[in-house]
C-alpha positions as CSV (number, residue, x, y, z in Angstrom):
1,X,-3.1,-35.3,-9.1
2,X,-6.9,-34.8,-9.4
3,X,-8.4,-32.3,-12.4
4,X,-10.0,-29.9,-12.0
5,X,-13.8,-32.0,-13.4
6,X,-13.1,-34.2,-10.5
7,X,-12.1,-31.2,-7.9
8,X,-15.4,-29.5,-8.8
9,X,-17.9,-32.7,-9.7
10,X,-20.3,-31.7,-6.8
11,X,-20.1,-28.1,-7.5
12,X,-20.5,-28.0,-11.1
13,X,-24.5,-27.1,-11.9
14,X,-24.2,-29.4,-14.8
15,X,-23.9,-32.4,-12.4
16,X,-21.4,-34.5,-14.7
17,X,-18.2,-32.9,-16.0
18,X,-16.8,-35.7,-17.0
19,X,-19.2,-36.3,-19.2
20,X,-19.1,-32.9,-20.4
21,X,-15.4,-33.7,-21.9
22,X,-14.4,-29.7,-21.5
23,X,-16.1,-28.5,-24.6
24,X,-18.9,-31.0,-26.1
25,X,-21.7,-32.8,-25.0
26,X,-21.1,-36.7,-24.7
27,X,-22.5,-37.0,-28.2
28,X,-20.6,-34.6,-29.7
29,X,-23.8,-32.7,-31.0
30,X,-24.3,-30.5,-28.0
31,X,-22.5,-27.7,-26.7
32,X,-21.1,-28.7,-23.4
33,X,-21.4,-27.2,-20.0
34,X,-19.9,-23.6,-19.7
35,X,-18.5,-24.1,-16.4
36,X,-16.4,-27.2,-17.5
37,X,-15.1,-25.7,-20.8
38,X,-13.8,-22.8,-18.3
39,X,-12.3,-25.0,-15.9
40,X,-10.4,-26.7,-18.9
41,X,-9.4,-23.4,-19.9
42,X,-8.1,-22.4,-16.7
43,X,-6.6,-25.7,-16.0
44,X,-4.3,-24.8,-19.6
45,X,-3.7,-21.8,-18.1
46,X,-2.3,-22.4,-14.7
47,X,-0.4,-25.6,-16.3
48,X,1.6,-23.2,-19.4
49,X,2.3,-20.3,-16.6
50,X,3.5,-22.9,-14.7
51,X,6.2,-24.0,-17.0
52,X,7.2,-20.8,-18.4
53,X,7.9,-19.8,-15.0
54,X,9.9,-22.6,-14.4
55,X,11.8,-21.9,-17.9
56,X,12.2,-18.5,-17.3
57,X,14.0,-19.0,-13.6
58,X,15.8,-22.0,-14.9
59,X,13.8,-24.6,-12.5
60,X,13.9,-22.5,-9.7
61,X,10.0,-21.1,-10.2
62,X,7.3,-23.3,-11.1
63,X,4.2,-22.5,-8.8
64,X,1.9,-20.4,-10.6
65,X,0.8,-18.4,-7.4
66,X,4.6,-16.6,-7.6
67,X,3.9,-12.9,-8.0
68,X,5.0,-12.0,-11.5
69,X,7.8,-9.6,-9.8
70,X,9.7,-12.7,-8.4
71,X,9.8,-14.3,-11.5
72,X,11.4,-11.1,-13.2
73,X,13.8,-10.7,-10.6
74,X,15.3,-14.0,-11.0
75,X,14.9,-13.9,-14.6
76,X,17.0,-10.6,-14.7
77,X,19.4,-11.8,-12.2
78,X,19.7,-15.3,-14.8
79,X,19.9,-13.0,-17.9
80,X,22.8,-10.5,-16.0
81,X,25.1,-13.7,-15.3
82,X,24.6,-14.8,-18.9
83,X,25.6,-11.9,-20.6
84,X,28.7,-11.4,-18.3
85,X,29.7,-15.0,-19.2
86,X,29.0,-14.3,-23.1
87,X,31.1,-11.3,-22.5
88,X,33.8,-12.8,-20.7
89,X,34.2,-15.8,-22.8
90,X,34.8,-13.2,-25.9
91,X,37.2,-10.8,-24.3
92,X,38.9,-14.6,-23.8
93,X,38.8,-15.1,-27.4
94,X,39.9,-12.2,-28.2
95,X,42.8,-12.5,-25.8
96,X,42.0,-9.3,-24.2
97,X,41.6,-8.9,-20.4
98,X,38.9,-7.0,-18.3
């Protein structure tokens, strides 16, 4: 999988995001390119939506493009079966039927 500096190396204005390292210059004293430092941002971004999507549908959701609504849904649907089965198993403890 490419990142996002090596997507975008033609495009960028600063001309090497690489060197740019996200946030600081390649000496460390200067401020690095803008553009970079947001694609790293956005790069966390899409990566941790990514994987509490996928958490929160149990695997079955892990592009970040989903509409949010999707994601709910199945999380609901996920959250409904759990509670019946947390239910169920103490109305079995308690020897008592539905």
């Amino acid at each position: 999988m490419k990142s996002w500096t090596t997507i975008y190396d033609d495009l960028l204005p600063c001309g090497h995001p690489a060197a740019c390292n996200g946030l600081a210059g390649q000496d460390g004293d200067q401020p690095g390119c803008g553009w970079c430092a947001d694609l790293a941002d956005l790069n966390m971004l899409i990566d941790h939506l990514s994987r509490t999507y996928d958490h929160f549908t149990e695997g079955r959701i892990s592009k970040p493009n989903t509409k949010p609504e999707e994601v709910f849904a199945i999380a609901d649907d996920l959250e409904s079966v759990r509670t019946k089965e947390l239910i169920r198993d103490a109305l079995d403890e308690r020897g008592e039927t539905r």
